[in-house]
C-alpha positions in Angstrom: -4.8 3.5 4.8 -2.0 2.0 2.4 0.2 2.2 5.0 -2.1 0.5 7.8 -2.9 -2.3 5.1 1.3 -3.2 4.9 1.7 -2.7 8.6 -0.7 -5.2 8.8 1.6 -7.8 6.3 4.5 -7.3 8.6 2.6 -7.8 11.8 1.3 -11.1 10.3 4.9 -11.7 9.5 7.0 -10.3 12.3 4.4 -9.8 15.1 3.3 -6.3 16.8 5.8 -3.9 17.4 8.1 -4.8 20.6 6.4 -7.9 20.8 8.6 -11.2 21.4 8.2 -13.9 19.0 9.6 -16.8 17.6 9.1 -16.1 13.5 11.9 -16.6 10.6 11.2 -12.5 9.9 12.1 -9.0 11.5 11.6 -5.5 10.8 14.2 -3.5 9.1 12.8 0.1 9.0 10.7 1.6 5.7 11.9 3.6 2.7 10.4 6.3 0.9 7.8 4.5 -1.6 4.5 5.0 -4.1 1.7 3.4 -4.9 -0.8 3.7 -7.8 -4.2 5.5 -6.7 -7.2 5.6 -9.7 -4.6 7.7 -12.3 -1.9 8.9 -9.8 1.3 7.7 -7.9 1.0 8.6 -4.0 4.3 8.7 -1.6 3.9 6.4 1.2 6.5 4.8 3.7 6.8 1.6 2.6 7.5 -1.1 5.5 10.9 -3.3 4.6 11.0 -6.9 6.2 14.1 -9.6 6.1 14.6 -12.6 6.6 16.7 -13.6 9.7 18.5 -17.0 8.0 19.5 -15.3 4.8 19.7 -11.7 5.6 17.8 -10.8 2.2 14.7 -8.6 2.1 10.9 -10.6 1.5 8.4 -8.0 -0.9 5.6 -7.4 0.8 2.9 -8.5 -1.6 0.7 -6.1 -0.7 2.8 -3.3 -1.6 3.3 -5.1 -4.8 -0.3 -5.1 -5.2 -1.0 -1.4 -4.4 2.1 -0.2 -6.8 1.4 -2.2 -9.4 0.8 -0.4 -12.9 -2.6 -1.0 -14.0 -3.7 -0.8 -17.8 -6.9 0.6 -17.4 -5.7 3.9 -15.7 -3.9 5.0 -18.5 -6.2 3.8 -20.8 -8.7 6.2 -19.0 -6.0 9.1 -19.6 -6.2 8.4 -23.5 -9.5 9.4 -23.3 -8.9 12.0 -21.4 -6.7 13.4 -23.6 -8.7 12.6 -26.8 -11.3 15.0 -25.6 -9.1 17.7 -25.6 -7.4 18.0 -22.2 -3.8 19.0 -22.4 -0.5 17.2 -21.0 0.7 20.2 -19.4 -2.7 20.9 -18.1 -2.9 16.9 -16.9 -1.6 16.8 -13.8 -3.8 19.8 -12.5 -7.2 18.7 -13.8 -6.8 15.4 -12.2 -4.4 15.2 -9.6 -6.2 14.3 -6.4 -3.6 14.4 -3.6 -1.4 17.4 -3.3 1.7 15.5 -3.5 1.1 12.9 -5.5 3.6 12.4 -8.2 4.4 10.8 -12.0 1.8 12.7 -13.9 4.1 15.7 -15.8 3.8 16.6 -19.4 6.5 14.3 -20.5 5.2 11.3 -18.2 1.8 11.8 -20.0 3.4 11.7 -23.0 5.1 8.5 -23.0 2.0 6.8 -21.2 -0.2 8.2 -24.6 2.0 7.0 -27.3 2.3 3.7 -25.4 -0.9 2.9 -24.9 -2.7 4.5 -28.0 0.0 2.6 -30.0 -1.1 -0.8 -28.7 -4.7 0.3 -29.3 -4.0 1.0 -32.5 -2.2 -2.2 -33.5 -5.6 -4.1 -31.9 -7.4 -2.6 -34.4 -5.1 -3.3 -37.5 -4.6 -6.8 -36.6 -7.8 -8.0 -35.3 -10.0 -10.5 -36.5 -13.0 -9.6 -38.6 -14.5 -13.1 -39.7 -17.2 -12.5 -36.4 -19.5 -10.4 -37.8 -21.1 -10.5 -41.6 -20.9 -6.4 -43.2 -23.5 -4.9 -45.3 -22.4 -1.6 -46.0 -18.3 -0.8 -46.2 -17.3 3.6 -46.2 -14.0 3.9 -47.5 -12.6 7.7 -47.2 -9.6 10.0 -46.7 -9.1 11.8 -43.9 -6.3 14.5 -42.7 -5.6 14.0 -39.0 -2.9 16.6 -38.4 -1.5 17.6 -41.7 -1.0 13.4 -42.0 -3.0 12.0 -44.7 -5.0 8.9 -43.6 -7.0 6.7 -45.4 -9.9 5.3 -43.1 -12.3 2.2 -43.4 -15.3 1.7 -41.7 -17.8 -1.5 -41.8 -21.4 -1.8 -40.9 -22.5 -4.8 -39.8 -26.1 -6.8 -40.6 -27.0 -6.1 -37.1 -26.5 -1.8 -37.8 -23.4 -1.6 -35.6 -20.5 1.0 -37.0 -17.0 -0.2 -36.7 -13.6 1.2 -37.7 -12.1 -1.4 -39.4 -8.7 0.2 -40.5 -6.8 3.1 -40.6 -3.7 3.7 -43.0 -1.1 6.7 -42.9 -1.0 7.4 -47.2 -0.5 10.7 -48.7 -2.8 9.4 -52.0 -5.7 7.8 -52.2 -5.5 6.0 -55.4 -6.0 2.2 -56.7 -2.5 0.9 -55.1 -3.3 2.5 -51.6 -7.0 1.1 -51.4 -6.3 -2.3 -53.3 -3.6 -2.6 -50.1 -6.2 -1.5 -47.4 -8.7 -4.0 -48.9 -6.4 -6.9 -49.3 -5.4 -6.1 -45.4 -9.4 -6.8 -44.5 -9.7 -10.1 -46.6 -6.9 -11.3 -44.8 -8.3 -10.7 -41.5 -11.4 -12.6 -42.1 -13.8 -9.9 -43.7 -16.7 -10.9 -45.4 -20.3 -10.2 -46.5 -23.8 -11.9 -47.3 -25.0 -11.4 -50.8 -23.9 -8.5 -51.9 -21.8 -5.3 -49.6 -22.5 -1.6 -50.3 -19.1 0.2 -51.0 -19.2 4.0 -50.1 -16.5 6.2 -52.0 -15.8 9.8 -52.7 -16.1 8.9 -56.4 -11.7 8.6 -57.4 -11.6 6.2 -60.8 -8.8 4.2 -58.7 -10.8 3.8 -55.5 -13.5 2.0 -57.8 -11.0 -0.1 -59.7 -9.7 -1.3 -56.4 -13.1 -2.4 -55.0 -14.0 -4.2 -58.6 -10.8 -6.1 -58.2 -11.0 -6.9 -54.2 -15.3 -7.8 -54.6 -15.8 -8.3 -58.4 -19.4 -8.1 -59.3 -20.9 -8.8 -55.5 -20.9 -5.1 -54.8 -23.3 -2.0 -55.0 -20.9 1.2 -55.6 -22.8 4.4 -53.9 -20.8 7.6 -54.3 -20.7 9.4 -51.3 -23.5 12.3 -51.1 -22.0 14.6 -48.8 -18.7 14.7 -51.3 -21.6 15.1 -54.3 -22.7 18.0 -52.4 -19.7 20.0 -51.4 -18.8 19.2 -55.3 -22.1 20.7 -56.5 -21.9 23.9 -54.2 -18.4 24.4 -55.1 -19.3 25.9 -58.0 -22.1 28.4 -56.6 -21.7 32.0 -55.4 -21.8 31.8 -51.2 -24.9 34.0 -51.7 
């Protein structure tokens, strides 16, 4: 079908094959070619065409348009892969055609850190002055053997949304006072006074009383209160 779609172009351009016409265009054979297809490359001839004055090849736009790389489709393998499919097992699990090509471990790989890295600067640099927050969870988490300390906002409206993530290996006042700073700069903000949700470190609250001063409600997290309290019972 690709390939019907640019024979098309060139007919438009060139007229049918061993037909006579006057036109400024001519055929000059195909190469070996690919397009995109949902999240794979496909091999296809792809028709050439030059022009007759200047002896230079014309792009047939819609080849351009059918090989063009298209954010979304490797947006859809992040997810993908975020639920726990594999980059060697990729290709495999997806692949459609028998030989299409451009999905291998190492392609996969690239595509990821690519495209989760500009996901992940969205989040650290967008705006936050939108919505109005009630409630603000402020936790570490180990992603990895990486120690990351994570902020998440709830808005007036009840909606959940990860505000920041920051690679630290402590959690203390410096770390926090940093994160916090980060979110006032970006527009973050609160009517009347914001529920602040921590695991109960001294620095963590020192931090917040600095960043919010008295417009805050501290509430130390009860799952941590409860791991804490059966810490110290016998498993039976």
């Amino acid at each position: 079908m690709a390939e019907s779609i640019m024979e098309s172009e060139v007919e438009q351009l060139c007229g049918a094959h061993h037909e006579v016409v006057e036109t400024d265009y001519q055929r000059w054979g195909t190469n070996p070619g690919t397009i995109r297809y949902n999240n794979e490359r496909v091999k296809v001839r792809v028709r050439r065409v030059r022009k007759i004055k200047t002896n230079k090849e014309r792009p047939l736009e819609t080849c351009c348009r059918l090989h063009a790389k298209r954010g979304l489709d490797d947006e859809k393998m992040c997810e993908q892969l975020l639920a726990g499919l594999s980059q060697r097992n990729y290709k495999g699990a997806v692949q459609t055609f028998c030989d299409s090509v451009g999905r291998s471990a190492s392609t996969v790989g690239r595509a990821f850190v690519g495209t989760s890295a500009n996901a992940l600067e969205r989040v650290e640099t967008r705006r936050l002055d939108k919505e109005k927050y009630a409630v603000l969870f402020i936790d570490g988490k180990c992603l990895q053997g990486v120690q990351m300390i994570v902020a998440m906002g709830v808005t007036v409206t009840g909606k959940k949304e990860v505000l920041a993530v920051v690679e630290s290996a402590a959690e203390g006042h410096a770390q926090v006072k940093a994160l916090l700073e980060d979110l006032m700069r970006r527009g973050f903000s609160y009517d009347g006074k914001l529920s602040v949700i921590l695991d109960g470190a001294k620095g963590q609250r020192k931090a917040v009383y600095e960043t919010f001063g008295n417009d805050i409600e501290l509430q130390r997290c009860q799952w941590r209160k409860w791991e804490n309290v059966v810490g110290h019972l016998k498993k039976r």
